[in-house]
C-alpha positions as CSV (number, residue, x, y, z in Angstrom):
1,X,15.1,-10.1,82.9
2,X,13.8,-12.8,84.8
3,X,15.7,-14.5,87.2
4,X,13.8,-17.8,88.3
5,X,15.4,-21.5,89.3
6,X,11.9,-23.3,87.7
7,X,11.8,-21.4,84.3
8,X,8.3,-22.2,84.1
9,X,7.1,-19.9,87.2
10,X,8.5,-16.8,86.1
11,X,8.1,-17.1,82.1
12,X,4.5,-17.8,81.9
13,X,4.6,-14.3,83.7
14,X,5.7,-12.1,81.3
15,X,2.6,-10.3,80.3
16,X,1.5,-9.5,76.4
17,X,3.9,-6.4,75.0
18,X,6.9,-6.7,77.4
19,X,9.6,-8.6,76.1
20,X,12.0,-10.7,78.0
21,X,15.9,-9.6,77.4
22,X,17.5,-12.1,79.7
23,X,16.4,-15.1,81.1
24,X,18.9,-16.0,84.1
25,X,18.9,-18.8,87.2
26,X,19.0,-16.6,90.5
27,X,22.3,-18.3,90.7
28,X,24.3,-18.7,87.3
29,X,24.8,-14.8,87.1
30,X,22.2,-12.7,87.6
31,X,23.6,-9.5,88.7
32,X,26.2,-9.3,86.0
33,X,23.1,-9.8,83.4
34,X,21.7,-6.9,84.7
35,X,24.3,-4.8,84.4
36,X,25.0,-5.5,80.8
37,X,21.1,-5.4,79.7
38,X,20.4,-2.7,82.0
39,X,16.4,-3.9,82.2
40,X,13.3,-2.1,83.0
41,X,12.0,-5.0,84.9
42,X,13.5,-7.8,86.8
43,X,10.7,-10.2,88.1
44,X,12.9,-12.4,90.7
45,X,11.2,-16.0,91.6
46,X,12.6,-16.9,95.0
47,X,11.8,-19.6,97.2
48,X,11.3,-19.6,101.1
49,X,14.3,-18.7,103.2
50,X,17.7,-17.0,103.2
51,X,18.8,-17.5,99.7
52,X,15.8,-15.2,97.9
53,X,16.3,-12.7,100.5
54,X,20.3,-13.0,99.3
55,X,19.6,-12.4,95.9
56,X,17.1,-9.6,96.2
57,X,20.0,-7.6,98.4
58,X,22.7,-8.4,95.5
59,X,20.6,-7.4,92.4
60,X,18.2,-4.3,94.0
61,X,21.2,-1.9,94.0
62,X,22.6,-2.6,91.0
63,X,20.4,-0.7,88.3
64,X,18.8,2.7,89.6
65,X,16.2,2.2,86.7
66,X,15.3,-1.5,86.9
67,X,12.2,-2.3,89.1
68,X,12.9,-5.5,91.4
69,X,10.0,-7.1,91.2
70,X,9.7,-10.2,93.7
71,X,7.7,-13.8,93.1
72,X,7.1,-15.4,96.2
73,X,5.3,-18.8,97.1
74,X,2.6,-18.7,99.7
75,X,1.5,-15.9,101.5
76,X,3.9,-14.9,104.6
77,X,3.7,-11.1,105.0
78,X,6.8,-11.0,106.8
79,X,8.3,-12.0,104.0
80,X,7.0,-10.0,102.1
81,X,7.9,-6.9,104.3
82,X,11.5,-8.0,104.3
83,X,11.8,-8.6,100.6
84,X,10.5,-4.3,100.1
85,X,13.2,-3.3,102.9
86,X,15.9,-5.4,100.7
87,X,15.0,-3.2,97.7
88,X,12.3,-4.8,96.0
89,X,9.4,-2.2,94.2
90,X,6.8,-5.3,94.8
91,X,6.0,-8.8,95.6
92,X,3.7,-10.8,94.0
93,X,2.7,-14.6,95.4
94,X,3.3,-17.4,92.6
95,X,0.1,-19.5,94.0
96,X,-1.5,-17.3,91.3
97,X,-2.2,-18.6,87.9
98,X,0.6,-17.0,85.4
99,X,-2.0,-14.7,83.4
100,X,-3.3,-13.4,86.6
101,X,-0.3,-12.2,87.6
């Protein structure tokens, strides 16, 4: 599933031989998407501040099996940090270009 407010971050991340399920804004519904897809991968574009952290703390619990995995913008650490004690299994910074990532 990705879960992204700018489609265009998050899709031009989805590598060769996954395919995407769901496609979602972080805010239209997210969490009940992922409990009727039940994914293998949610790759989460957030932006800075409260509301990413928000929506990585309502979707992390709510599929054992799903990997969180969290695009951030720039390269804050802390942020990063708090993002894995939320629930995500990684964080990956958008500033790189989509095939790198």
């Amino acid at each position: 599933i990705v879960a992204d407010d700018f489609e265009s971050t998050a899709v031009g991340a989805i590598p060769a031989g996954f395919t995407r399920t769901g496609e979602i804004g972080v805010e239209d519904g997210a969490p009940e998407l992922v409990q009727r897809l039940d994914p293998d991968v949610i790759l989460l574009a957030v932006g800075d501040g409260t509301d990413g952290q928000e929506a990585v703390r309502r979707l992390a619990p709510i599929s054992e099996r799903a990997k969180l995995l969290v695009l951030i913008r720039g390269g804050d650490p802390d942020l990063a940090l708090q993002m894995i004690r939320l629930g995500a299994r990684g964080v990956i910074q958008k500033r790189k270009a989509p095939d790198e990532l």
